[in-house]
C-alpha positions in Angstrom: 36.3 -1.3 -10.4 34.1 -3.4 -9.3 32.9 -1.8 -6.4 32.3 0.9 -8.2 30.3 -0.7 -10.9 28.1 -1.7 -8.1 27.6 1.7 -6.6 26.5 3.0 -9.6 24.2 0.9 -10.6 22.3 0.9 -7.1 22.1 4.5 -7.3 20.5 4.5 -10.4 18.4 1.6 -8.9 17.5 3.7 -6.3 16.4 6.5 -9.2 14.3 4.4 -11.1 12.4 3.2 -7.9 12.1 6.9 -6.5 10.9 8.4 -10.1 7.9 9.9 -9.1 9.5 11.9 -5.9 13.0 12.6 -8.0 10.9 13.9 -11.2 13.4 12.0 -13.2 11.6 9.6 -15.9 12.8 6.0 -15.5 14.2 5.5 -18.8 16.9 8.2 -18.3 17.9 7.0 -15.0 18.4 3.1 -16.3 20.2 4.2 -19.9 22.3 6.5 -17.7 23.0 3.5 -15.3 23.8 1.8 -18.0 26.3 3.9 -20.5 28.1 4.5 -17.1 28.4 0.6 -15.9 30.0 -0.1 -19.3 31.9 3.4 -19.0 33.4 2.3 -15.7 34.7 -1.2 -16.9 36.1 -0.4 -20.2 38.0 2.7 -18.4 39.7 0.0 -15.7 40.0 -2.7 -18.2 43.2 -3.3 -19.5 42.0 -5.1 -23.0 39.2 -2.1 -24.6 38.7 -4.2 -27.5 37.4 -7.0 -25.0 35.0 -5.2 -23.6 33.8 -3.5 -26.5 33.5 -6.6 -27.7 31.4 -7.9 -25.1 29.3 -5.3 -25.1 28.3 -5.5 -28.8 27.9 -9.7 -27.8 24.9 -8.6 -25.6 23.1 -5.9 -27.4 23.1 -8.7 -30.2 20.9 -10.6 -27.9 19.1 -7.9 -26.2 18.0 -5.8 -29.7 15.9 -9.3 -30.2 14.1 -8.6 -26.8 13.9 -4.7 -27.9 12.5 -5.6 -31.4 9.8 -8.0 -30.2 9.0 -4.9 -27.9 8.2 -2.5 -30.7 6.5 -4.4 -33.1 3.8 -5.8 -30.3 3.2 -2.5 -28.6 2.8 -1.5 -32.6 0.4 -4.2 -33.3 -1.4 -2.8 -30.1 -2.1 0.4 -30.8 -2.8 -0.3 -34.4 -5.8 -2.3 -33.1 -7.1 -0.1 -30.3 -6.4 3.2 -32.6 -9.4 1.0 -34.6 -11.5 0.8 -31.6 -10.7 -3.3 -32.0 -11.1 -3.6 -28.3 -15.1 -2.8 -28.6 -15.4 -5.7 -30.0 -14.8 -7.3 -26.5 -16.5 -4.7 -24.0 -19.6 -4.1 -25.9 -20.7 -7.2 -25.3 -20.4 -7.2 -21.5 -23.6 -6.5 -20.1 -23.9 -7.7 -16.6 -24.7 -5.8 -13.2 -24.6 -7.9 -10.2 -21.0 -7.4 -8.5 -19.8 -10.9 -8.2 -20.6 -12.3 -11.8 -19.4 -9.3 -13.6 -15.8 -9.3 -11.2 -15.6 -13.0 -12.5 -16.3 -11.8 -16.0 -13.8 -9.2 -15.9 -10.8 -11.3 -14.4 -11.5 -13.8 -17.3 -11.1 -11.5 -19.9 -8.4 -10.0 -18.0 -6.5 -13.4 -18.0 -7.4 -14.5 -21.2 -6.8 -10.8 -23.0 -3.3 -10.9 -21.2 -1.9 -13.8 -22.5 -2.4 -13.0 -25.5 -1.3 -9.5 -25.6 0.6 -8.8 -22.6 0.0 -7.4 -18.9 0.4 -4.1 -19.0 -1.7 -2.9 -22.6 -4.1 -5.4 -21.1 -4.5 -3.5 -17.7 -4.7 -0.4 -19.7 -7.7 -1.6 -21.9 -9.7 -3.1 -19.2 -9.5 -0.4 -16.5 -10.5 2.6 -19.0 -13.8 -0.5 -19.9 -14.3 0.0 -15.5 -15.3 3.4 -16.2 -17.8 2.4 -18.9 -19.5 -0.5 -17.0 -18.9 0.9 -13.2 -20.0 4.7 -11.8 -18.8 3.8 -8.1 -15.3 4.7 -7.6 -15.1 2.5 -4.6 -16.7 -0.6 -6.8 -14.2 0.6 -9.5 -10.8 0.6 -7.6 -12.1 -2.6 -6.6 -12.1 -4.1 -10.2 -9.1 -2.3 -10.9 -7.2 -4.2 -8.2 -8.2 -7.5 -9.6 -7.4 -6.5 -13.0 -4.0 -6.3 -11.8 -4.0 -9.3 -10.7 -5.9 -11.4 -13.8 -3.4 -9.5 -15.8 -0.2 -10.5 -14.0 -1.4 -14.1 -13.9 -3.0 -13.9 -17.3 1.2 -13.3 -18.5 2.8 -15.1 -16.5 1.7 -18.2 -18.9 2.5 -17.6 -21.9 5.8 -16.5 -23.8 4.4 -13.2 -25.5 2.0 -12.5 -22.0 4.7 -10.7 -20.0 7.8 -8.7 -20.6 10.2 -11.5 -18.6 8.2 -15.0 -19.6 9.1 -13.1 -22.9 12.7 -12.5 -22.1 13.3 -15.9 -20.4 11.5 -17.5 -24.3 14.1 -15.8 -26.0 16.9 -16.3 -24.8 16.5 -19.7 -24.7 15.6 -20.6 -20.9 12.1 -21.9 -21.6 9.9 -22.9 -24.4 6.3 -21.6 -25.6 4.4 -25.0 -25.6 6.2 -26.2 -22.5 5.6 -22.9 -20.4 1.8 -22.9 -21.3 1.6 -26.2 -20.1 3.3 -26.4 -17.2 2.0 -22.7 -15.8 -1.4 -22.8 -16.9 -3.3 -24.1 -13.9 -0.9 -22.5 -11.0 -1.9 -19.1 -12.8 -5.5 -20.1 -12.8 -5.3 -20.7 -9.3 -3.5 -17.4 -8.2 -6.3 -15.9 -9.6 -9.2 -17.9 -8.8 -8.2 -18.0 -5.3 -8.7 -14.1 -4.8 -11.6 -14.2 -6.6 -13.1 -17.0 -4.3 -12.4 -14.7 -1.4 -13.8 -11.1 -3.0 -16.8 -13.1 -3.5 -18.1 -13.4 0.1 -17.4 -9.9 0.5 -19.4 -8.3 -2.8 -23.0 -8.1 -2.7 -25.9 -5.9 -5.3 -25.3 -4.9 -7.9 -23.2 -2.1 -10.1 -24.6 1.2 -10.7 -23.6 2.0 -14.8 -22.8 5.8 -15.5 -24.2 7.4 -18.2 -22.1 7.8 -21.5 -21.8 10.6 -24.0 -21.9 8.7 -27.7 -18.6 10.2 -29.4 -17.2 8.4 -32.3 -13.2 9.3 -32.9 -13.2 7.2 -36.4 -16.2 8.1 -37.5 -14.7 6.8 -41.5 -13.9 3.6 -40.0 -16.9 0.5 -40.8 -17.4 -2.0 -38.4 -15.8 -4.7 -41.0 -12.4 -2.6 -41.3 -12.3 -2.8 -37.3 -13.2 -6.4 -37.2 -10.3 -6.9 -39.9 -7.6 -5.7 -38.0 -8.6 -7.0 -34.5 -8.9 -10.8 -35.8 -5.9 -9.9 -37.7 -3.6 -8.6 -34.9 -4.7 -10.9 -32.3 -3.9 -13.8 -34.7 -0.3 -12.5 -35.8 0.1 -12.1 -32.3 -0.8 -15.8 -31.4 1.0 -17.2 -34.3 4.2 -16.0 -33.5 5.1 -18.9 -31.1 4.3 -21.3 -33.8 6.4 -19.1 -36.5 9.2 -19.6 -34.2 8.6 -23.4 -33.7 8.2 -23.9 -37.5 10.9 -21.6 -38.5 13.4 -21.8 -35.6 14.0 -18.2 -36.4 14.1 -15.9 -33.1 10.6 -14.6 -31.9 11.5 -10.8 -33.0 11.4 -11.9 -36.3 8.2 -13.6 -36.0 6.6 -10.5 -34.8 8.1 -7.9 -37.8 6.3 -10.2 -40.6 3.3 -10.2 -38.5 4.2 -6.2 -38.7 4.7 -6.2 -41.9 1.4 -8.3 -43.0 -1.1 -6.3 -41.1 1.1 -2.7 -42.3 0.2 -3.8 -45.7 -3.5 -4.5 -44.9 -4.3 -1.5 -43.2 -2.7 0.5 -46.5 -5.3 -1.7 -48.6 -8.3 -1.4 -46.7 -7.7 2.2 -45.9 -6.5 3.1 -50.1 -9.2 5.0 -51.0 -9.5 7.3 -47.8 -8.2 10.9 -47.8 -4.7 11.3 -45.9 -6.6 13.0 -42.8 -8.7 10.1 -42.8 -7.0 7.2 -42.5 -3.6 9.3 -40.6 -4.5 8.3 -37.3 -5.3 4.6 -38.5 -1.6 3.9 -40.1 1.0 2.0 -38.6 2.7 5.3 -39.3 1.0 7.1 -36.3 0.7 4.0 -33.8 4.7 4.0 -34.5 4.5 7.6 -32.8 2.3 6.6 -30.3 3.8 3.6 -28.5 5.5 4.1 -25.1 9.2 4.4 -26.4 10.5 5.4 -23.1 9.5 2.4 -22.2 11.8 0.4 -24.5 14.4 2.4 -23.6 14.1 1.9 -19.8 14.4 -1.8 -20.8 17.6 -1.2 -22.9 19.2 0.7 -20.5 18.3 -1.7 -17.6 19.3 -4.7 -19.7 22.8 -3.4 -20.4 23.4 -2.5 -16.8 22.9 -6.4 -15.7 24.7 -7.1 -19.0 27.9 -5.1 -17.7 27.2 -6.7 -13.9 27.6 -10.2 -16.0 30.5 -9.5 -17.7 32.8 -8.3 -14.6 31.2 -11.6 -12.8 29.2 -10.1 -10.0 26.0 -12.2 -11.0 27.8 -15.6 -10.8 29.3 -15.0 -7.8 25.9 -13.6 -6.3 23.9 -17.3 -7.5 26.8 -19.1 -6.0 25.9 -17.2 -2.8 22.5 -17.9 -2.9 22.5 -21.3 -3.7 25.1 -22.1 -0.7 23.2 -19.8 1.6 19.5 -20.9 0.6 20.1 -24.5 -0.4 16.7 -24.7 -2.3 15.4 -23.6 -5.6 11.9 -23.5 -4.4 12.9 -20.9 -1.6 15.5 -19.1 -3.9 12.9 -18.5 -6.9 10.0 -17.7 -4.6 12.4 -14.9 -2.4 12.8 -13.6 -6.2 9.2 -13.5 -6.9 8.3 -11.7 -3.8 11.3 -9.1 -4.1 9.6 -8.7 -7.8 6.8 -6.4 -5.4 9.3 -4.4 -4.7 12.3 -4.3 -7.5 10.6 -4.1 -10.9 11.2 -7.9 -12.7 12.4 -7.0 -15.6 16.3 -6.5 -14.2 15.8 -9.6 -11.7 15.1 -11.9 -14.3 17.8 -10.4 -16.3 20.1 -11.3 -13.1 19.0 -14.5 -12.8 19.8 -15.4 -16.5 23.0 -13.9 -16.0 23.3 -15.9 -12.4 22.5 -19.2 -13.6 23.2 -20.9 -16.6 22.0 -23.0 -19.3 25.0 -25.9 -18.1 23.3 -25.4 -14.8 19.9 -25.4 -15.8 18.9 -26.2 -19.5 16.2 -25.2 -21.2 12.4 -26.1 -19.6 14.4 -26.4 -16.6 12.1 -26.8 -13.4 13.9 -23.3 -11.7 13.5 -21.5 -15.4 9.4 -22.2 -15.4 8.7 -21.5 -11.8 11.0 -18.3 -11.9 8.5 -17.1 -14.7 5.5 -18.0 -12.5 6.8 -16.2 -9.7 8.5 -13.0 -11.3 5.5 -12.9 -13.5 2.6 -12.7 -10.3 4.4 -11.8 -7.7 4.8 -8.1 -8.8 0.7 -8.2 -8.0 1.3 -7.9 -4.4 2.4 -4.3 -4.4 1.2 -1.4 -6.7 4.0 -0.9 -7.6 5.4 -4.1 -8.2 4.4 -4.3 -11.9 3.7 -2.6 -15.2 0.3 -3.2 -14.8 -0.2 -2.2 -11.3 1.5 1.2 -12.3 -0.6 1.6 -14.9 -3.5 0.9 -13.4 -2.2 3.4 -10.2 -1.8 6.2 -13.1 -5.8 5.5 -14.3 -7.1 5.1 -11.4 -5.5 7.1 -9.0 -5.0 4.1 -6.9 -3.2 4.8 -3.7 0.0 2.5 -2.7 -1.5 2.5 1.1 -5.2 1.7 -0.2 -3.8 -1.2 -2.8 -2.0 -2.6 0.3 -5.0 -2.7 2.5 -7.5 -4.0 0.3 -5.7 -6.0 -2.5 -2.1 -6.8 -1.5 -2.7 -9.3 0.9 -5.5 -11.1 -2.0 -2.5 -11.2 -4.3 -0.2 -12.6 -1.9 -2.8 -15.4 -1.0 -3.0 -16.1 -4.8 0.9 -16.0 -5.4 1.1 -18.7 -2.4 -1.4 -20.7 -3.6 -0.5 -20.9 -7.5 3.4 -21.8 -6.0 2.3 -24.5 -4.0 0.0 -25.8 -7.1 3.5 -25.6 -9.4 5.5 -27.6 -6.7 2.8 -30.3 -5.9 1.6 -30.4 -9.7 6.0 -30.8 -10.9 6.3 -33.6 -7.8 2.8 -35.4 -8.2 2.7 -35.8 -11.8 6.2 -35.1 -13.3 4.6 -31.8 -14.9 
């Protein structure tokens, strides 16, 4: 059984990291991967009602991860489907290469812990074709957006899909993860920007932009409302959890809830054509289900690798065979390049435990630094390097030559900061 358990969900590995030659969408391959996981055990198992009882003990703790999901991506499309986002890019206005590359990380890191990685990458290289006309210049930009954005979540509990999953289910902390990740991000992303430095020079050429208005009923006030509004329910959540003790998914439905209500009010008297593509109704339609889904189905196909005890045998393994956290957690990070993060974290919260290591555990925070940047040193290797690669056009091979070995600098360079900042001052 369990050999077979294991085949099946490398295959479907295999599927989801071949989608784009198979023509098969990710999300089907991962909640096909994982219907036939749990298919396979309950069929061998000689108890059914233990298993299906095990199964319903996960999803319980993964719908909290799923929830979260939808009603941030909601908020997120609620504000850019009010052009909130301007708000930002309309007041960049510089043209020399080096200052605006430094300007653009920033708001990259800053934009992406706050939101998350990937709608982060997805905003600021569609701004790159506003502010830069050079393709070249541009993939450029779009590379270190990748980058900014990966570090920018790696930070901060609601920044990145797995600091997210790691907050709730208990591993880590929001005040304790800012503070202990905050400067090692900074520095995988200040490091590659040191180096891109000495090799930009002049200026950027600006293209020329057609003046099209898709909301042309929306004021500037009504945008300003719901950016200010979003962003804040979005920072807030942390501290609703704090004050509340209530899980995070919750935090993020009121927030929901609150800015649903104030769209309806400040949209009232509008006609229905109007104010249709500005309702929570329509950025409900637009969010990237598939997406969620990919992450259920890949979440249920650790789950079932958990339950038959493949993932405690696997850490027991590692930790005899490595015989170091710092090597163990940093091997994870890199094969993050290659293996989407999202399923290695999940394996490494089904690996290791809370008896093993509790809560703002030392491994917990540097596995969140490492899953959460070193997905920049491949394309591929992360939401918003996929994302960007889908914009952009970006080649694997050209990434590779021109960026991976920048984000692999950074990644080095923030992990040594974490270890020497954890055994210098007890951070």
């Amino acid at each position: 059984m369990t050999l077979i358990i294991i085949i099946v969900f490398l295959l479907g590995y295999i599927a989801i990291a071949t989608e784009h030659l198979i023509k098969i969408n990710k999300a089907a391959s991962a909640l096909l991967t994982g219907v036939l996981c749990w298919t396979v055990y309950v069929l061998f198992a000689p108890d059914k009602d233990i298993v299906s009882a095990e199964l319903t003990e996960h999803l319980g703790e993964l719908s909290g991860i799923l929830f979260f999901l939808l009603g941030a991506m909601t908020i997120v499309e609620l504000i850019d489907a009010h052009d909130g986002f301007d708000i930002i890019t309309n007041r960049i206005t510089q043209i020399d290469k080096r200052k605006l590359l430094w300007i653009i990380a920033f708001i990259t890191f800053v934009l992406s812990s706050i939101l998350d990685n990937l709608t982060t990458a997805i905003v600021i290289v569609t701004l790159l074709r506003k502010l830069i006309k050079d393709d070249k210049d541009r993939l450029l930009f779009a590379g270190i957006v990748v980058i900014a954005a990966n570090a920018g979540g790696a930070w901060s509990p609601i920044g990145d899909v797995t600091t997210t999953m790691l907050w709730i289910g208990g591993q880590i902390t929001a005040f304790n993860i800012i503070i202990k990740l905050i400067l090692p991000s900074i520095v995988c992303i200040v490091v590659p920007l040191v180096f891109l430095s000495f090799k930009l020079k002049g200026n950027i050429e600006r293209p020329v932009l057609e003046t099209n208005s898709n909301n042309q009923s929306l004021s500037a006030r009504q945008q300003a409302i719901v950016f200010f509004s979003g962003v804040l329910i979005l920072v807030l959540v942390p501290v609703f959890k704090t004050v509340t003790n209530l899980p995070p998914y919750m935090g993020i439905l009121i927030g929901l809830g609150i800015l649903w209500i104030i769209t309806e009010i400040i949209h009232g008297n509008k006609d229905e054509e109007d104010k249709h593509n500005l309702s929570v109704v329509h950025a409900l339609r637009k969010i990237d289900t598939p997406s969620i889904l990919f992450f259920l189905g890949i979440l249920i196909s650790i789950a079932a690798l958990q339950s038959i005890g493949v993932l405690s045998e696997l850490s027991i393994w590692m930790t005899s065979t490595l015989k170091n956290d710092n090597i163990i957690v940093m091997s994870i990070g890199l094969l993050s390049s290659i293996v989407d993060n999202v399923p290695l974290v999940a394996a490494a919260q089904g690996m290791y435990d809370l008896n093993q290591y509790p809560t703002d555990h030392y491994f917990w925070e540097f596995l969140a630094y490492c899953t959460g940047t070193g997905g920049s040193v491949l394309i591929i290797g992360s939401a918003a390097g996929i994302a960007a690669m889908g914009l952009e056009k970006i080649s694997f091979f050209w990434y590779l030559r021109n960026i991976s070995l920048l984000a692999l600098v950074g990644y080095f360079a923030g992990a040594m900061t974490y270890i020497l900042q954890h055994q210098i001052f007890g951070l």
